[in-house]
TIRO-2110 file (N, C-alpha, C; in Angstrom, 1 decimal):
// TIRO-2110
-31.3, 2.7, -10.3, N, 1, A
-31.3, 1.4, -9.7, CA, 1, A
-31.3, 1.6, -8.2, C, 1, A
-32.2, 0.4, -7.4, N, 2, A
-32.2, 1.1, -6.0, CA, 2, A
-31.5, -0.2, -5.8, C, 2, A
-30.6, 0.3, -4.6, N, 3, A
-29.4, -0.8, -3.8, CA, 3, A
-30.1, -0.6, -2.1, C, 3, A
-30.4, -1.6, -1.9, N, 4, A
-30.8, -1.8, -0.5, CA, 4, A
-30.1, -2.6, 0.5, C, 4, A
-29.7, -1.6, 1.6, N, 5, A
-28.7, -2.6, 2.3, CA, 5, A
-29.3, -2.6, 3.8, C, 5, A
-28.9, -3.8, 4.5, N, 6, A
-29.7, -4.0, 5.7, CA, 6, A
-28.7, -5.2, 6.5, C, 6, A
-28.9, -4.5, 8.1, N, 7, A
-28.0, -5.1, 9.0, CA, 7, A
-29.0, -5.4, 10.4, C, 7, A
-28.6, -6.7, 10.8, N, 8, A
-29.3, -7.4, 12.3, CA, 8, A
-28.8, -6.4, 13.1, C, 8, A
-29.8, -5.5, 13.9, N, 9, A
-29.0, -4.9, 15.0, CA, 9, A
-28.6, -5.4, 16.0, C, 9, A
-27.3, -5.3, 16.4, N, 10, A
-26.5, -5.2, 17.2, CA, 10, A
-26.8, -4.9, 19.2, C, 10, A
-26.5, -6.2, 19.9, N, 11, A
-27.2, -5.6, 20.8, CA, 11, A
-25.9, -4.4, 21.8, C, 11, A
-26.4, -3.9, 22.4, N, 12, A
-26.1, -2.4, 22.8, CA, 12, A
-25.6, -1.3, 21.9, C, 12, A
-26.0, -1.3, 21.0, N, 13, A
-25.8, -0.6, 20.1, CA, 13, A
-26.9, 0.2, 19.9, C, 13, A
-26.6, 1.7, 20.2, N, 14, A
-27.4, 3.0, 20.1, CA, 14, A
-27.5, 3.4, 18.7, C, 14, A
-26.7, 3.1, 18.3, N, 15, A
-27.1, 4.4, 16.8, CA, 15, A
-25.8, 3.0, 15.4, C, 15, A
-26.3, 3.6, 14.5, N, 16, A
-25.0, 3.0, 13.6, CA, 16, A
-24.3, 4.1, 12.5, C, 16, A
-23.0, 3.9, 12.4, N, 17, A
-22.5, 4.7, 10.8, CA, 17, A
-22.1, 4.0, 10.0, C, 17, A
-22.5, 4.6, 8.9, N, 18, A
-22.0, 4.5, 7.3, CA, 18, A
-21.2, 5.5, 7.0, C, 18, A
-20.1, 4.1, 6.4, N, 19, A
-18.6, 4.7, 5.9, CA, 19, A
-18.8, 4.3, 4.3, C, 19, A
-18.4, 5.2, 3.2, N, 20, A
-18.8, 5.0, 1.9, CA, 20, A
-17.8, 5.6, 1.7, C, 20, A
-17.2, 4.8, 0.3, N, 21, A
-16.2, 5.9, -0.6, CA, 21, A
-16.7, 5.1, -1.8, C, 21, A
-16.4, 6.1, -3.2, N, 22, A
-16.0, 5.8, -4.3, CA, 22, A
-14.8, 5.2, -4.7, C, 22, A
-14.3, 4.5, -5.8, N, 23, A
-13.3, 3.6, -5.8, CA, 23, A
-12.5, 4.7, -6.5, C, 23, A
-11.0, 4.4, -6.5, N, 24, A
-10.1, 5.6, -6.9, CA, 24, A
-10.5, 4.5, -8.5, C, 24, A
-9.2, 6.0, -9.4, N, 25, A
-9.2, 5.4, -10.3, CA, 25, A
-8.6, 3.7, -11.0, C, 25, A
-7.8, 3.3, -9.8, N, 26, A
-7.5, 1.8, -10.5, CA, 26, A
-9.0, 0.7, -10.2, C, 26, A
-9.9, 1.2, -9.6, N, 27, A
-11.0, 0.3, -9.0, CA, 27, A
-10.8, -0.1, -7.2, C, 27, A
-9.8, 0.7, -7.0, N, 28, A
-9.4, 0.2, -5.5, CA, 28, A
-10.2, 1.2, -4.6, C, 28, A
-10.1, 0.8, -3.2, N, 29, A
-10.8, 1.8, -1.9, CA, 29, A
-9.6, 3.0, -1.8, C, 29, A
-9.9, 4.3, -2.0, N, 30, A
-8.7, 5.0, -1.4, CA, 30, A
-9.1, 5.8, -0.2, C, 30, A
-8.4, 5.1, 0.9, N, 31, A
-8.7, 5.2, 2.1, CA, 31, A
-8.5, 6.6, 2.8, C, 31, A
-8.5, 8.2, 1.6, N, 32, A
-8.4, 9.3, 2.2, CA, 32, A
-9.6, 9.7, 1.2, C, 32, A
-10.6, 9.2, 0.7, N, 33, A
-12.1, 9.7, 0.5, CA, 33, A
-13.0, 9.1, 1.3, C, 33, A
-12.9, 8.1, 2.3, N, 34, A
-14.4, 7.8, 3.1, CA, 34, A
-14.6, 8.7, 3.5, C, 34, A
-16.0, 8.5, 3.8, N, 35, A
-16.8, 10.0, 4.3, CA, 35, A
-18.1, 9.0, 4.8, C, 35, A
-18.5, 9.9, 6.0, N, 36, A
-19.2, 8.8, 7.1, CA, 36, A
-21.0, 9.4, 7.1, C, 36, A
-22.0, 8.3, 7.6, N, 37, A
-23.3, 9.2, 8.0, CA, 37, A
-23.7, 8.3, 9.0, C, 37, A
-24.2, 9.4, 10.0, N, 38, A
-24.4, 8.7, 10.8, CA, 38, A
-26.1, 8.4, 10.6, C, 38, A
-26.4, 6.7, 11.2, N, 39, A
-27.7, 6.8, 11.0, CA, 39, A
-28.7, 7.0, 11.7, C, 39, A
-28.1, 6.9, 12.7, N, 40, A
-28.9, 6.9, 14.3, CA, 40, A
-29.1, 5.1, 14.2, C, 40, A
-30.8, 5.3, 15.0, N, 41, A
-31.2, 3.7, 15.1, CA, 41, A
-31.4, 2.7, 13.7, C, 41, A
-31.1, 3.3, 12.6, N, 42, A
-31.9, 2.9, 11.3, CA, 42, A
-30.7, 1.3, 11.4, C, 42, A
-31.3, 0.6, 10.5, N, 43, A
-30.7, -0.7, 10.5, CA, 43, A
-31.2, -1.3, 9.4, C, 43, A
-31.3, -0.4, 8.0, N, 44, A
-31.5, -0.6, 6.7, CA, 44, A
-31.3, 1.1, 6.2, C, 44, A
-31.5, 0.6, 4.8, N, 45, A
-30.8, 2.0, 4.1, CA, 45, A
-31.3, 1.8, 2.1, C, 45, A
-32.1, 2.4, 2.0, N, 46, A
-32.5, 2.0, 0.3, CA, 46, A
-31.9, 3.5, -0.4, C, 46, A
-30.9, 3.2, -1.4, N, 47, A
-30.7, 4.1, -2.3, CA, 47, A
-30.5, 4.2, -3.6, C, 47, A
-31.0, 5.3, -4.3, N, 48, A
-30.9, 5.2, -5.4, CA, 48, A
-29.3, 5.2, -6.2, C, 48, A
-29.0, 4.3, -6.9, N, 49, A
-27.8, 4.4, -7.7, CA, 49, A
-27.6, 4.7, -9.0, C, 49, A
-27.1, 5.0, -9.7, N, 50, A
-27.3, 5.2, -11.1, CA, 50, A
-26.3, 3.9, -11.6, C, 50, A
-26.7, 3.3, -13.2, N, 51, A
-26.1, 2.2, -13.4, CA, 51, A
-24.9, 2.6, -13.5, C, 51, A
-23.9, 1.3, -13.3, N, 52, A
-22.5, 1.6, -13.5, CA, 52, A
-22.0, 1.7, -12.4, C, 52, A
-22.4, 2.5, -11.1, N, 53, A
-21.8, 3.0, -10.1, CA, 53, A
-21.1, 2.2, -8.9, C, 53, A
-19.9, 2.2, -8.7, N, 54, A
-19.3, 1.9, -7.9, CA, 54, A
-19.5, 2.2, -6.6, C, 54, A
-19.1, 1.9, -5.7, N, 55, A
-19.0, 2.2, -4.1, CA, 55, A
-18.4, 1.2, -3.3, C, 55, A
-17.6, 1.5, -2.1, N, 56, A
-17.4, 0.7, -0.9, CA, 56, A
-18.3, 0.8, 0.0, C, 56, A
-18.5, 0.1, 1.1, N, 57, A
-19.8, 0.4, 2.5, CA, 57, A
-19.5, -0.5, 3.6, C, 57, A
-19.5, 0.4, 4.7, N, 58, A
-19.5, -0.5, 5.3, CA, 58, A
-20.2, 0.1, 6.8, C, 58, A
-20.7, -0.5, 7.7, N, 59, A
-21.7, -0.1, 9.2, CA, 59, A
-20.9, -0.1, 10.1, C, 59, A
-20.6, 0.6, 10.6, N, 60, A
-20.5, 0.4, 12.4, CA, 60, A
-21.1, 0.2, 13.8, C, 60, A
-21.4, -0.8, 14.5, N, 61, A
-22.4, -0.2, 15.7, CA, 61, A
-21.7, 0.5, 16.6, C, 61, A
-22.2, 1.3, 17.0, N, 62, A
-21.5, 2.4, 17.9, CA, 62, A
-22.6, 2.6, 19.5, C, 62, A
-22.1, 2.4, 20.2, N, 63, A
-22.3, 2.6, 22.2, CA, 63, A
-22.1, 4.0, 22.1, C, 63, A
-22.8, 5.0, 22.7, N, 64, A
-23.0, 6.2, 22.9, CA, 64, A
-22.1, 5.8, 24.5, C, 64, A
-22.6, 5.4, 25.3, N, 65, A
-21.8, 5.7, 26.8, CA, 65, A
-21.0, 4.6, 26.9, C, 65, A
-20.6, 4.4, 25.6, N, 66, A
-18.9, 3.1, 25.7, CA, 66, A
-18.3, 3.7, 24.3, C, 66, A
-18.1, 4.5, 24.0, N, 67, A
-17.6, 4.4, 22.4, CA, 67, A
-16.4, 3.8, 22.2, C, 67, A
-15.2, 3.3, 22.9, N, 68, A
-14.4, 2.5, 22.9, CA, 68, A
-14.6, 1.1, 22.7, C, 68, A
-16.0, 0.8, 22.6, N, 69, A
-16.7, -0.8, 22.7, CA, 69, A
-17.6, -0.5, 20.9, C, 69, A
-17.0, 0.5, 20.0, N, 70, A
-17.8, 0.7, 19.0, CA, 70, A
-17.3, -1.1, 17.8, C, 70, A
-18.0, -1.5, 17.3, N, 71, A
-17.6, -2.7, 16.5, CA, 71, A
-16.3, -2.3, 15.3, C, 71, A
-15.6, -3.2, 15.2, N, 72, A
-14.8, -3.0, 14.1, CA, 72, A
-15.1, -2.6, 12.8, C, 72, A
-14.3, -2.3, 11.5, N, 73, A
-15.1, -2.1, 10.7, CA, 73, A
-14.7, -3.1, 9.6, C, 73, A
-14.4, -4.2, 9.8, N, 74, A
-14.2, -5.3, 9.5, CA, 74, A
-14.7, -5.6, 7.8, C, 74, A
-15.9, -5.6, 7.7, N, 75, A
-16.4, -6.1, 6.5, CA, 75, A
-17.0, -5.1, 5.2, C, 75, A
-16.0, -4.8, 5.1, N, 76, A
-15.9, -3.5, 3.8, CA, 76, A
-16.7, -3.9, 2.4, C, 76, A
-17.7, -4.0, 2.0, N, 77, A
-18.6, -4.3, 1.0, CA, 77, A
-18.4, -3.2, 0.2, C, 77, A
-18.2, -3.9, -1.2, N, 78, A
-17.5, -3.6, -2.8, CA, 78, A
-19.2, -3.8, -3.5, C, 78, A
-20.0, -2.3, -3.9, N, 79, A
-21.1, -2.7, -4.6, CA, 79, A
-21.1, -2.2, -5.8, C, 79, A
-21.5, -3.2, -7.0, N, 80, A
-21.4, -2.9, -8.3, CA, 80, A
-22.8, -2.7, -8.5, C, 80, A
-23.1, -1.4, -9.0, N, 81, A
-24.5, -1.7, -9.8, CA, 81, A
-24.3, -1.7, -11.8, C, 81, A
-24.9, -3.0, -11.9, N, 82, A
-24.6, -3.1, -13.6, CA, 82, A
-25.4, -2.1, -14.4, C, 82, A
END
């Protein structure tokens, strides 16, 4: 199953990351498996999923010559693929 995810860029924003984890075992986020990719300029992302599969996600925009000005990571997206 392909999951395609896609974000308005951000203005001053040089590059973006993806934070993903798998859900622990009760179905929750366990916030000592995210693991990050950076994507550079990309501002979509198509992947293959296998059915069933869980995941968290979420983007960051990130300022190369401000990184203290990088966006929150505010909006944590829960994707089920059936």
């Amino acid at each position: 199953t392909r999951a395609q995810l896609a974000w308005h860029p951000v203005p001053g924003a040089d590059r973006y990351v993806l934070y993903y984890a798998l859900p622990d075992a009760d179905g929750n986020l366990d916030p000592k498996e995210i693991h990050q990719l950076d994507l550079g300029r990309i501002t979509g992302l198509d992947v293959d999923l296998g059915s069933g599969t869980r995941v968290f996600a979420a983007v960051q925009a990130v300022d190369s010559q401000a990184p203290d000005l990088a966006s929150e990571i505010s909006n944590v997206v829960k994707i089920v693929i059936p």
